[in-house]
FIVEX-195249 format. One record per residue: z, y negated, x negated of N, C-alpha, C in turn. Coordinates in steps of 0.1 Angstrom, whole numbers, plus 2048, in hexadecimal, padded with zeros to 3 digits. Last residue first. Example, Ala and Ser with C-alpha at 12.3 -4.5 7.8 and 13.67 -1.06 7.14 Angstrom:
<pts>
84781678084780B77784F80077F 84E83977C84E82D78584E82177C 
</pts>
This chain:
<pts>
260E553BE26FE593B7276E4E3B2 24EE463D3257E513DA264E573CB 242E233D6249E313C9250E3B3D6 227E163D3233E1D3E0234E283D5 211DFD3CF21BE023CA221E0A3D1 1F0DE83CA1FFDEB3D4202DF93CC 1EEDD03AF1EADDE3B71F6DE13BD 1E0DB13A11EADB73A71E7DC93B1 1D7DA83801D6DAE38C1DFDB8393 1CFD983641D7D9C3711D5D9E379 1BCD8035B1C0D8D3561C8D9335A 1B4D733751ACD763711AED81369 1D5D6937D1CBD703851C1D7A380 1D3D5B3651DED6536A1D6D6D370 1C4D463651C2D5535B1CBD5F35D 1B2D3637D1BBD3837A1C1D45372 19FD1637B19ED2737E1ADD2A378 1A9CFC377197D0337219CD17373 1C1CF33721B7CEA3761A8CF0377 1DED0337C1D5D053761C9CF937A 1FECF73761F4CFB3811E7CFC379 20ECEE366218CFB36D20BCFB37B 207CDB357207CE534F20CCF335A 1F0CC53611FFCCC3611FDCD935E 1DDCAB3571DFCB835C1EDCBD35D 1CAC8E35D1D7C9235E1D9CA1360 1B0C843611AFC873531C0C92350 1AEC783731A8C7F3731ADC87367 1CCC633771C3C643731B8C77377 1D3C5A3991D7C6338F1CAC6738B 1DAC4C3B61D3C453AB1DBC4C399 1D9C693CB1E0C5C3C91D6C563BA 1D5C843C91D8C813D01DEC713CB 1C1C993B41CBC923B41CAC8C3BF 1B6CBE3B21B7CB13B71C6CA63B9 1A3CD83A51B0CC93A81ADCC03AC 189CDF3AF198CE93AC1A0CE33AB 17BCD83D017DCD33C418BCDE3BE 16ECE83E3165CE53DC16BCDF3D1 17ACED3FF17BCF83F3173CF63E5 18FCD440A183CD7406185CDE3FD 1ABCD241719FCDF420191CE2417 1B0CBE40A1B8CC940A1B3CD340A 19ECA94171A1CAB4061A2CB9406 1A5CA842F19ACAD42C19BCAE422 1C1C9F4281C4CB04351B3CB3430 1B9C884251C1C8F4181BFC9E41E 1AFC7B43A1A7C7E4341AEC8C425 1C7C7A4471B9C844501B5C88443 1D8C694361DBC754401D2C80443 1D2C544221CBC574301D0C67432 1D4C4B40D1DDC4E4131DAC5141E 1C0C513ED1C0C4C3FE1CFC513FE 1ABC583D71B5C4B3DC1B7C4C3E5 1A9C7B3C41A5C6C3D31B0C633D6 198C833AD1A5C773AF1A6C743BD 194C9E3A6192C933B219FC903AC 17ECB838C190CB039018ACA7395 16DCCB392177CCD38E185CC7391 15CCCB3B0160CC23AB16FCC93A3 137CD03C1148CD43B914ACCC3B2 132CB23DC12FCC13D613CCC53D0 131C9C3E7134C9E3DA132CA93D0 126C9D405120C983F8129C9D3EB 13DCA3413130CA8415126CA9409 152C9340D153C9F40B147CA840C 148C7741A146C7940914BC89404 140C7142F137C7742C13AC8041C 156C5E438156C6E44114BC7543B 153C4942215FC5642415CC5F42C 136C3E41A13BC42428149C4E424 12FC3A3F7132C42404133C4540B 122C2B3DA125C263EA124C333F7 128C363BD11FC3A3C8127C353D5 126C3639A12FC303A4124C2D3AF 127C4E37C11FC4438A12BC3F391 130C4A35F135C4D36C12CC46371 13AC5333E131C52342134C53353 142C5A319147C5132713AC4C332 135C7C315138C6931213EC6231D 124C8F31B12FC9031112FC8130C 11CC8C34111AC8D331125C8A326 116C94364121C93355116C98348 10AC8737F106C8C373112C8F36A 106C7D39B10AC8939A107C8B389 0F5C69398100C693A1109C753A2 0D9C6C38F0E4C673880F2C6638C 0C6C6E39F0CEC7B3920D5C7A38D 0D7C693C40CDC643B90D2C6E3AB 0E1C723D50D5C7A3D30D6C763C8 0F9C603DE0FBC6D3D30EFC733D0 0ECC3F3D30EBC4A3E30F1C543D5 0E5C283C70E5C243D30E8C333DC 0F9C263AB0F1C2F3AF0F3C2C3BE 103C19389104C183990F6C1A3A0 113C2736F105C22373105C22384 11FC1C354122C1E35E118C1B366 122C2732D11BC2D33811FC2A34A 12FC2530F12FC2931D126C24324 119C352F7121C282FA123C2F30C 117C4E2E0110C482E8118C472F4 10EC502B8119C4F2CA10EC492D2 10CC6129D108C582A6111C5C2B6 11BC5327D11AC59281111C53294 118C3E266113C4A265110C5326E 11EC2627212DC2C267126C39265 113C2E29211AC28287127C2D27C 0F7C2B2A50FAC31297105C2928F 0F5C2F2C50EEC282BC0F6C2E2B2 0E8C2E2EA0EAC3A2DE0E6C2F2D3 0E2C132F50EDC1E2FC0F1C262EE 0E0BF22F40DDC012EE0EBC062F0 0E3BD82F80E8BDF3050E2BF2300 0D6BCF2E40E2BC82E60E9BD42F4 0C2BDF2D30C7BD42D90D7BD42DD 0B7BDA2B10C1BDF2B90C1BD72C7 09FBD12A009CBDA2AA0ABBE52B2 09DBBF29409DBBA29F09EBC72A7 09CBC527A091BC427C093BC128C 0BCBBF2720B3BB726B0A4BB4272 0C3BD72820C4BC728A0BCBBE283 0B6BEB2740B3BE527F0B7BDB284 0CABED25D0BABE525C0B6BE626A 0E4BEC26C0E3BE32610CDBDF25E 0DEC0926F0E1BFE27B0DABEF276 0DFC142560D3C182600CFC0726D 0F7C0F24D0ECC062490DDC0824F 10EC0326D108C102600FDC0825C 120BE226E116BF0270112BFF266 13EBD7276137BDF26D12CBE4270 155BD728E14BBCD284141BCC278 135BD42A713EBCC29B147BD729C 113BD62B5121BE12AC124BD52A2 10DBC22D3109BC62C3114BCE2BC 11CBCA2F111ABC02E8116BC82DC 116BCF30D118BDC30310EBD12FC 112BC8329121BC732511DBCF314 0FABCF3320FABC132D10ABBC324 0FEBE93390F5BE23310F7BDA32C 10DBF4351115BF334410BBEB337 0FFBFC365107BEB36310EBE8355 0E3C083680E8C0D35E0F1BFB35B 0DBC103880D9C0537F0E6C0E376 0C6C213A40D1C213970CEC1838D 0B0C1E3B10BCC263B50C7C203AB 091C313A5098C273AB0A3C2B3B4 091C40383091C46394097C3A39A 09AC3936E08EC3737308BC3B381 0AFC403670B0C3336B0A0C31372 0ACC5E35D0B3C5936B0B0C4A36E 09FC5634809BC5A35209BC5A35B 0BFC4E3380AFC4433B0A6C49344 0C7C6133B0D0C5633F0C1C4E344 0BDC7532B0BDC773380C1C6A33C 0BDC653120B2C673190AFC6C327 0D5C6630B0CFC573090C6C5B316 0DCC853090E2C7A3150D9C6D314 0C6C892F30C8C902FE0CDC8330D 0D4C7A2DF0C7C782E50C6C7D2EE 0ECC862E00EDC7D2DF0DEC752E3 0E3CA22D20EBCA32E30E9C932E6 0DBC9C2BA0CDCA12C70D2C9F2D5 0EEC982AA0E8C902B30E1C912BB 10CCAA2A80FBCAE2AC0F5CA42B6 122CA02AE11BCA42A010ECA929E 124C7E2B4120C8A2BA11EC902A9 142C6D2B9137C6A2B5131C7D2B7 156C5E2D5150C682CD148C672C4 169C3E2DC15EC482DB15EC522D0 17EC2F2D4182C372E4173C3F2E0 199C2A2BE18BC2D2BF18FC352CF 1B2C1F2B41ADC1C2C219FC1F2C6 1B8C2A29C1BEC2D2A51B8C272B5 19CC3328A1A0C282911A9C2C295 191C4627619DC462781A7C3B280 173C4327D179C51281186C4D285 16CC2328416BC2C281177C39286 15BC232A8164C1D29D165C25293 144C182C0148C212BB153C182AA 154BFF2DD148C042D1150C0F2CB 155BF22FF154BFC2F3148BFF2E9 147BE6314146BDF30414BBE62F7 147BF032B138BF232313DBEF314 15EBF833515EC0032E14DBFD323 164BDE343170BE433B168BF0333 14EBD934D151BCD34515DBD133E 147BEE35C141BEF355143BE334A 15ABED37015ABF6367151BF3358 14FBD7380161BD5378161BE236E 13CBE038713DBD637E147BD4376 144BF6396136BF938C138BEB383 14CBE63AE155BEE3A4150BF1398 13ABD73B6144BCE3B114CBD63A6 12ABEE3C3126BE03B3130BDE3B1 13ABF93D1139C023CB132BF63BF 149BEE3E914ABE63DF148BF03D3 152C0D3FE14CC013FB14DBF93F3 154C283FB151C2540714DC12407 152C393DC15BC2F3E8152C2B3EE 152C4C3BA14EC4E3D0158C453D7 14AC513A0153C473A914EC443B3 144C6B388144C62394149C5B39A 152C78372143C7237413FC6D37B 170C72367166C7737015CC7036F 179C97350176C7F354171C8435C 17ACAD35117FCA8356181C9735A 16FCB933816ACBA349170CB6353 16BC9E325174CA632616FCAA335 15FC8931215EC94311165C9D31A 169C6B314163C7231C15CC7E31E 17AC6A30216EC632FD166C6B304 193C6C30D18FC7830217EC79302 189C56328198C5D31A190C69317 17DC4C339172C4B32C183C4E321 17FC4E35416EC5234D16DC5633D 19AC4E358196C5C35D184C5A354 19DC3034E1A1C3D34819BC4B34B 18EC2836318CC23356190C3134B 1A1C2C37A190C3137818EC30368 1B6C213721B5C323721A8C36374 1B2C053721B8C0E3651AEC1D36A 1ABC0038D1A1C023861A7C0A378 1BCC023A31BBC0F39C1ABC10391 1BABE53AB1C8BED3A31C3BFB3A3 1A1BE23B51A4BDD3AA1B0BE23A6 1A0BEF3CE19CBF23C219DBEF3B7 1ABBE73E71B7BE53DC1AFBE83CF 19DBF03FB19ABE53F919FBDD3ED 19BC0B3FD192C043F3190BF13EF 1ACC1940A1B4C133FD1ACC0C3F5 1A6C2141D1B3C1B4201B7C14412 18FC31417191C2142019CC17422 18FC3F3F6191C3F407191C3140B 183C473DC18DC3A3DD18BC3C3F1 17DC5F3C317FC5B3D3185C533D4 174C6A3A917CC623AB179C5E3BA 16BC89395168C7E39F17AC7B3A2 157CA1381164C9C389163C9238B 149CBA379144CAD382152CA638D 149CC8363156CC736F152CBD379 136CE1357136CD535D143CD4365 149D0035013BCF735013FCEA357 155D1934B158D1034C14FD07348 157D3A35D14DD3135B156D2335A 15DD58358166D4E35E15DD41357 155D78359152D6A35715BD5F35E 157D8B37015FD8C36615ED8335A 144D85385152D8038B15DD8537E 12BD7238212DD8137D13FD8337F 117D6438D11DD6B395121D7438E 116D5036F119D4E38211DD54389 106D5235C115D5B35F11BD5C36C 0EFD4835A0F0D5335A0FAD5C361 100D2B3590FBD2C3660F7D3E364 108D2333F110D2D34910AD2E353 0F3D173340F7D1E32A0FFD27333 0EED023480E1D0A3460E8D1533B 103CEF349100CFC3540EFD04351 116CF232D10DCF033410BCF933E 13CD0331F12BD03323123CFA32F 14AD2631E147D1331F13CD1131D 158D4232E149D3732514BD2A328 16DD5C32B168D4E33115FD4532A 16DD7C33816BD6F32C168D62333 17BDA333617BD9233D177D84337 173DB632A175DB5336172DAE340 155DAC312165DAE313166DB1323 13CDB1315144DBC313152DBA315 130D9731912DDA4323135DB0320 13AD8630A13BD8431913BD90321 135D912F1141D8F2F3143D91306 119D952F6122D9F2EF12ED9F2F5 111D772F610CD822FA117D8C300 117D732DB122D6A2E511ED732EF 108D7D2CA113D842C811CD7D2D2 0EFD722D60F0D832D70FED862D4 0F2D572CA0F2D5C2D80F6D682DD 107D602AC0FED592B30FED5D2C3 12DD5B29F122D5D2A5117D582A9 148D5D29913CD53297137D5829A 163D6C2A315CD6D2A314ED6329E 181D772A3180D6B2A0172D6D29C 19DD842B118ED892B2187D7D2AA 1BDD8E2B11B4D852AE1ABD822AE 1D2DA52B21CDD9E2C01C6D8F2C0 1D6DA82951CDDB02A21CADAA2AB 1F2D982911DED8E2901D8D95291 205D942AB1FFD9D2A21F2D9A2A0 21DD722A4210D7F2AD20AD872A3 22DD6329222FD74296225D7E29D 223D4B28B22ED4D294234D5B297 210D5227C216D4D276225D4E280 1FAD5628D202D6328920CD6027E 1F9D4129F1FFD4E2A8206D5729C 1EED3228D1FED3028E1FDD3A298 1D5D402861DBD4027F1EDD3B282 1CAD392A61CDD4829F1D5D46294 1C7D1E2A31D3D232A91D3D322A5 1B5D2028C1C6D132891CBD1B291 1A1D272991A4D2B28F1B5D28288 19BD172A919FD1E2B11A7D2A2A5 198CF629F1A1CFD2AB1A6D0E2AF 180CFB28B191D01285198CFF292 169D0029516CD11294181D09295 155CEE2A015FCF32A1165CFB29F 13ACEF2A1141CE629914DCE6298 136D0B2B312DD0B2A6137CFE29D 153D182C1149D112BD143D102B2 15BD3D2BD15DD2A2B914ED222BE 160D582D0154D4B2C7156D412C7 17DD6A2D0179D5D2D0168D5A2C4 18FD7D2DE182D802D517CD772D5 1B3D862E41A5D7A2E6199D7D2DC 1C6D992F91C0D992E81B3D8F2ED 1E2D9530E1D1D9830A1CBD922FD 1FCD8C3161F6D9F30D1E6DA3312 204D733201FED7F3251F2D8E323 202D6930820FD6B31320CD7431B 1E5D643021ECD712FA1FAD722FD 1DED5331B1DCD613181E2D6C30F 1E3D3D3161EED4731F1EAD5431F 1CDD3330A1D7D383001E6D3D308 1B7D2A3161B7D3A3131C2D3B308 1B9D0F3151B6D1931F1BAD22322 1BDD002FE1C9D023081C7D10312 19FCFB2F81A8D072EF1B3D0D2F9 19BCE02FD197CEC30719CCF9303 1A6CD12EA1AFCD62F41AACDE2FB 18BCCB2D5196CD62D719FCDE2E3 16DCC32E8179CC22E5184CCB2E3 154CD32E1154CC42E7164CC02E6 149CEC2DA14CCE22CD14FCD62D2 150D092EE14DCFC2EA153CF62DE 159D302E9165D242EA153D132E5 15AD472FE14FD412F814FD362F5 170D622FE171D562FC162D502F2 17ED7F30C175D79303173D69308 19AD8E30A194D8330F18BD8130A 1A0DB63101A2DAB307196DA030F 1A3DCA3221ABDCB3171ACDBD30D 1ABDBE3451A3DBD33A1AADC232A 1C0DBE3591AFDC13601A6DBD353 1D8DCC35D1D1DC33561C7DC6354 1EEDCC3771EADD73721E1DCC36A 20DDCC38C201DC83851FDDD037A 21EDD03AA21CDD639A20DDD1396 241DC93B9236DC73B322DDCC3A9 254DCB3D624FDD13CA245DCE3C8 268DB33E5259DBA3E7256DBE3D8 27FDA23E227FDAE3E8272DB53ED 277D923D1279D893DA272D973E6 26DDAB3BD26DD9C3B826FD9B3CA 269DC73A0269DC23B2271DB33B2 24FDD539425DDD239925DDD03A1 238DE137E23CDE138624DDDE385 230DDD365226DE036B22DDE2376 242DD434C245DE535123BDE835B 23CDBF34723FDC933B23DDD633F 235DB636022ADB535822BDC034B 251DAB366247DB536F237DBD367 258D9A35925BDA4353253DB235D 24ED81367244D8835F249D92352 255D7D38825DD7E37C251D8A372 23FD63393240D6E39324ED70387 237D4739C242D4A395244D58398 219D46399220D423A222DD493A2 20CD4D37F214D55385216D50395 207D2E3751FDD38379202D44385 224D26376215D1D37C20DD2B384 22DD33364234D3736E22BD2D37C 21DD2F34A21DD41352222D3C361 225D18348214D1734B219D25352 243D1D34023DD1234F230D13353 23CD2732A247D2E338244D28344 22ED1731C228D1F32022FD2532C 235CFF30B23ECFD31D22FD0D323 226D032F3235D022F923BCFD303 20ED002F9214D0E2F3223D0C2F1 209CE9307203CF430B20CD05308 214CD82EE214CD62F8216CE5305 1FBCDE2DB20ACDD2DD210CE12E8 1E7CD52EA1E5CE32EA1F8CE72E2 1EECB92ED1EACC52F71EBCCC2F6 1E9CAF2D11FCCB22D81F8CB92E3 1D0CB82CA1DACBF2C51E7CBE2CA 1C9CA32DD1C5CB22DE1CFCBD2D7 1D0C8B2CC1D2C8D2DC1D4C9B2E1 1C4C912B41D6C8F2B71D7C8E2C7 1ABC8B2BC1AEC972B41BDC9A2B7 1ADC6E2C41A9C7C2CE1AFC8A2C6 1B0C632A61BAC5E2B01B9C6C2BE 197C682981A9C6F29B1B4C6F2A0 17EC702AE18AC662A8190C6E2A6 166C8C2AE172C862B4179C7A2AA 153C9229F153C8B2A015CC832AA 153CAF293155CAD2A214FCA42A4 15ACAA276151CB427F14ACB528C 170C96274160C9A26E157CA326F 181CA1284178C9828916CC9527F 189CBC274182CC028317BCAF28E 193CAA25F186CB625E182CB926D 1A9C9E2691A4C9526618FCA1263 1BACAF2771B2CA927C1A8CA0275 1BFCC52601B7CC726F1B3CBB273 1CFCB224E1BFCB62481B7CB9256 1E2CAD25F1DBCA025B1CCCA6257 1ECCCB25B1EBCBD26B1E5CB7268 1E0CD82431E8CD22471E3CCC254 1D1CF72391CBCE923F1D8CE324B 1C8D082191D1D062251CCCFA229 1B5D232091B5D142081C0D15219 1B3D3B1FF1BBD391F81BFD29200 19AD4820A19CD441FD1ADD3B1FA 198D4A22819ED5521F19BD52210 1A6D3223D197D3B2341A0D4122E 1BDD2323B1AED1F23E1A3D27236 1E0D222461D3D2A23D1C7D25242 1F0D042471EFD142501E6D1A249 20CCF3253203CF52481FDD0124A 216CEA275219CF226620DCEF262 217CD728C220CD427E21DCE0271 20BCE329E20CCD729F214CD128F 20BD0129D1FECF929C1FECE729A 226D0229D21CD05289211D0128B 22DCFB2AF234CF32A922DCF7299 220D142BF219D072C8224CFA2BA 22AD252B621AD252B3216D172B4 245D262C4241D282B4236D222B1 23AD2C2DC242D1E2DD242D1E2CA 22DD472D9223D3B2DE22DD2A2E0 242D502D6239D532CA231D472CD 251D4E2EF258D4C2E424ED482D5 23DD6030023DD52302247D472F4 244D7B2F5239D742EC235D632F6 25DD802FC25BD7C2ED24BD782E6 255D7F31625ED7831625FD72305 246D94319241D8A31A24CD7F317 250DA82F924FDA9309246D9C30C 232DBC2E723BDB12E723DDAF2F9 21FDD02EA22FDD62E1239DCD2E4 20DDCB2F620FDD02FC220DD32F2 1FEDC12DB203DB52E320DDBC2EC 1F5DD72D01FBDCD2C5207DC42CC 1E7DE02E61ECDE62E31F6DE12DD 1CCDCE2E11D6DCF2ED1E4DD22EA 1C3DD82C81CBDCB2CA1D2DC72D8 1BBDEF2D51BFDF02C81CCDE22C7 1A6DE52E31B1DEF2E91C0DF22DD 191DE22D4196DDC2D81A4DDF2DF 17CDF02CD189DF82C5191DEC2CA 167DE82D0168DF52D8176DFB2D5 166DCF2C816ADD32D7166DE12DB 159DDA2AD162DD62B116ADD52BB 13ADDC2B5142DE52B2153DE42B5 132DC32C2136DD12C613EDDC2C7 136DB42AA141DB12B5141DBF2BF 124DC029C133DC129613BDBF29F 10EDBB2AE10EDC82A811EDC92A3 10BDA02A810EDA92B7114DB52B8 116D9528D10CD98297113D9E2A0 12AD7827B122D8728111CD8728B 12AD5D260129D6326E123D72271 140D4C25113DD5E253137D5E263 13ED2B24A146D2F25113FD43255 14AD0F230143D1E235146D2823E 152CEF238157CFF239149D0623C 147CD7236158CD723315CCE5234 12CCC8224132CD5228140CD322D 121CA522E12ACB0223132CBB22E 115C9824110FCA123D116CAE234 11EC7D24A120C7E23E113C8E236 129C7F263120C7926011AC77254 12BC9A26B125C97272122C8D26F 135CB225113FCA5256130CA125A 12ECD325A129CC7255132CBB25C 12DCF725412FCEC25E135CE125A 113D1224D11BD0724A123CFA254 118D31252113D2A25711BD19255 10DD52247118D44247111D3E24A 10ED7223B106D65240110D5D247 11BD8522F112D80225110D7222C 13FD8223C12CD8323C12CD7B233 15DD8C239154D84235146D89232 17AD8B24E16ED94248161D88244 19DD9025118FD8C24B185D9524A 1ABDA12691A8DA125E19BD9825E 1ADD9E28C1B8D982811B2D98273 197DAD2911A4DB42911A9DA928C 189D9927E184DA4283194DAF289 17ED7C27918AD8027E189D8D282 168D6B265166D7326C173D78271 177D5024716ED6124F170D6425F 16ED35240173D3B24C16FD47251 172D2922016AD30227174D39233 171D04211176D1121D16CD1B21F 162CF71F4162CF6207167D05209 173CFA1DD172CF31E316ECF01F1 17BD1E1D4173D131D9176D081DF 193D271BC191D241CA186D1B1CC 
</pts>
C-alpha cells in the first residue's frame, strides 16, 4: 500500500484510475496528502449518457427508506472509519479533519463545526424534505401521484441526475445537495480542486449506509469537464465567484451559488441600543473564519456608523492566525495564496478611493506567540508592521479581519465579500436602506418597527431573513437559505384521472 492516498475518479460508483492526477498539498508544509485521477470531458460525457442507469438504482428505494439511509450516512460521516482511495488506505473522524485542514487551511476547531452540520443536515433530513416540500406527503413522489388535503397531486422529476460544481472554501456547503439523494437524484459531483475528501467521505458513508454507489458520479476535473457537467446534467448548481457564475445567470437549469452579500440592518428604533447586539455582529462577520455566504459583509444603520466600525474593529482587529489545532483559532489560512494577495490588494485599492478607512488597522498588534521564520526575519529587518493585513504564520498565509467604514453604499468597498472576516459599516437613512442594498443572501434586520418589517417582508431582494438580533450565520434546517431543491428537482403537473 502506498503511503499518499489515491482518490479515483467515481464512475457509476466504480473506481477509475487516470494516468493523470493531480496532487493536493498540506498548504503549509507542501507534503503530498492524496493523488487524486483526474478525467476529461469526453468520460464525463460519456458517462451522463448512461446516467439513467443510476436513476433507476435510486427509483427502487421508497423515500421514506432512503431518508433512513441519509440518518445512517449522516452517523458514518460523523463517527465511521470509511475507505480513502482504492488502495487499501481508511480515514477515521480525526484523520478527516485533521487532512482536509491541511489542505483547506480551516482550524480544527471549523472542520468539527462543518462536520456536525453536515451531521446534522443528514439526520433531521424528514424535517429539511418536509421544509422544502412544504409538507407535502412524499409518498406521492413513489407513485407520482395522490392526493393530500383533498386535492390530487402528481409530480414528475425535472432531471435524471444533479450536477454539482462543488468549492474548496468550506465543507458544510456539501449540506446543499445532499436532500437530493432523498429525493431519487443521482449526483455527478466536481470536488473542489483542495477539497475533494468532503465530498468523497459523504459518498463513501451513503454507501456504507446502503445507497446504491450508482447513484455516485465523482468527477476531478478541468474547466471543459465542469463545462460538461453544468451543461448536460438536467439540473446543476455552481459555486463560485461572480465572474466564474455570471455565464450561468440566465440559464434557469443552473442554480447559481455566488456571493451572498449578506448584511446586518439595525432600524431607528433600535440603534440607539447598538451596543447589545454588538456579539451578533461580531459573530455574523467573522464564525467559520468568515468564509461562509453567509457572514455579513455589511453593517447598514442610520447612525453612529464610526462609533460602531470601532467597537468592531477593537473586537475583531486583534485576532491572529493560530496554529491549525487551536481550539480557539478564529482564522483561515489560504491554500492558494494568490487568493490571499488577491483580497490584500483589492482591500487596498478600495482604500484609495476617498470614502473609506480600513478602522481595524491600528487594532492588529504584531503575531504572538510565535512567528514563522519568514515572519521571524522580517521583524528583524523592520519590515512587519504592526497593522499588516495578509501575513505568514506557522507556514501558512491569512489574511486578518478587516472593518472598513465607508461614507456612502457607492463607495467599492461597501458592498464587497471576501474569504475572511471582513465588513463595511455604511451610515443610511432607513427609508433609503432597501433601495441601496441590492441582493442579499442572509438580513439580519434589527427592528421592531412594524412599517419597516411589512418593507423587509415585501423586499424580493434578500432570500433570508432574520427578524431580531440573529446571527447571520443561523440556518434552519426546515427552510431553505439559497434556493430551494425540491422545487428545482421536482415538479408539479395537473392531473384528472377518468379510471
Amino acid at each position: 500500500m502506498n503511503s499518499v492516498p489515491h482518490i479515483p475518479a467515481l464512475r457509476r460508483g466504480k473506481n477509475y484510475e487516470s494516468l493523470d492526477t493531480a496532487e493536493v498539498k498540506d498548504f503549509r508544509t507542501g507534503e503530498v496528502k492524496a493523488l487524486v485521477s483526474q478525467v476529461n470531458a469526453g468520460i464525463v460525457r460519456k458517462d451522463l449518457a448512461r446516467v439513467g442507469e443510476a436513476q433507476a438504482a435510486l427509483k427502487k428505494f421508497s423515500i421514506v427508506q432512503l431518508i433512513e439511509i441519509c440518518a445512517k450516512t449522516g452517523e458514518q460521516f460523523l463517527n465511521g472509519t470509511l475507505p480513502l482511495g482504492d488502495q487499501g488506505h481508511t480515514q477515521s473522524p480525526q484523520q478527516y479533519v485533521e487532512t482536509l485542514s491541511s489542505t483547506s487551511g480551516l482550524p480544527h476547531v471549523m472542520v468539527r463545526r462543518n462536520l456536525e452540520k453536515i451531521h446534522l443536515a443528514l439526520t433531521n433530513m424528514k424535517t429539511v424534505l418536509n421544509g422544502l416540500s412544504r409538507g407535502l406527503d412524499l409518498s406521492i413522489l413513489d407513485s407520482g401521484s395522490g392526493e393530500q388535503f383533498g386535492t390530487r397531486l402528481s409530480y414528475f422529476p425535472t432531471t435524471s441526475a444533479l450536477g454539482l460544481v462543488m468549492p474548496s472554501n468550506s465543507p458544510a456547503v456539501n449540506s446543499i445537495w445532499l436532500p437530493s439523494i432523498a429525493l431519487k437524484t443521482p449526483v455527478i459531483i466536481k470536488p473542489g480542486k483542495e477539497e475533494p475528501w468532503t465530498p468523497y467521505r459523504l459518498i463513501q458513508a451513503f454507501i456504507a449506509a446502503g445507497a446504491p454507489a450508482e447513484a455516485f458520479g465523482f468527477y476531478p476535473t478541468d474547466h471543459e469537464g465542469a463545462a460538461a457537467i453544468l451543461n448536460t446534467c438536467g439540473r446543476a448548481l455552481i459555486f463560485g465567484d461572480k465572474s466564474t457564475t455570471a455565464q450561468y445567470a440566465n440559464n434557469p437549469a443552473i442554480q447559481i451559488h455566488g456571493p451572498g452579500w449578506s448584511k446586518i440592518l439595525i432600524g431607528e428604533d433600535c440603534i440607539e441600543n447598538w451596543r447589545d447586539y454588538l456579539d451578533v455582529m461580531v459573530a455574523s462577520i467573522s464564525d467559520n473564519g468568515g468564509r461562509s455566504c453567509i457572514n455579513a459583509s455589511a453593517v447598514v444603520v442610520p447612525r453612529y456608523a464610526a462609533e460602531i466600525a470601532e467597537a468592531l474593529a477593537q473586537r475583531l482587529g486583534p485576532i491572529q492566525p493560530t496554529r491549525a489545532d487551536d481550539p480557539n483559532a478564529k482564522l483561515s489560512g489560504f491554500a492558494n495564496p494568490k487568493m490571499a494577495d488577491f483580497i490584500d490588494a483589492q482591500i487596498e485599492e478600495g482604500l484609495k478611493t476617498p470614502g473609506a478607512v480600513d478602522v481595524t488597522g491600528k487594532y492588529r498588534t504584531p503575531l504572538t506567540p510565535s512567528l514563522s521564520p519568514s515572519d521571524g526575519e522580517r521583524v528583524a529587518e523592520g519590515r512587519v508592521r504592526e497593522n499588516e493585513r495578509k501575513v505568514t504564520f506557522d507556514g501558512g498565509v491569512f489574511v486578518r479581519p478587516t472593518i472598513v467604514l465607508c461614507d456612502s453604499f457607492q463607495h467599492p468597498l461597501a458592498n464587497r465579500e471576501f474569504l475572511c472576516p471582513y465588513a463595511s459599516v455604511v451610515q443610511v437613512p432607513q427609508s433609503e436602506m432597501l433601495q441601496q442594498i441590492g441582493y442579499t443572501l442572509a438580513c439580519t434586520a434589527i427592528t421592531k418597527d412594524a412599517a419597516f418589517t411589512e418593507q423587509l417582508l415585501a423586499y424580493p431582494h434578500i432570500e433570508r431573513l432574520n427578524l431580531g438580533p440573529v446571527s447571520t450565520m443561523k440556518i434552519s434546517w426546515d427552510q431553505p437559505h439559497e434556493g430551494n431543491l425540491f422545487e428545482f428537482l421536482w415538479q408539479r403537473r395537473s392531473i384528472e384521472r377518468a379510471w
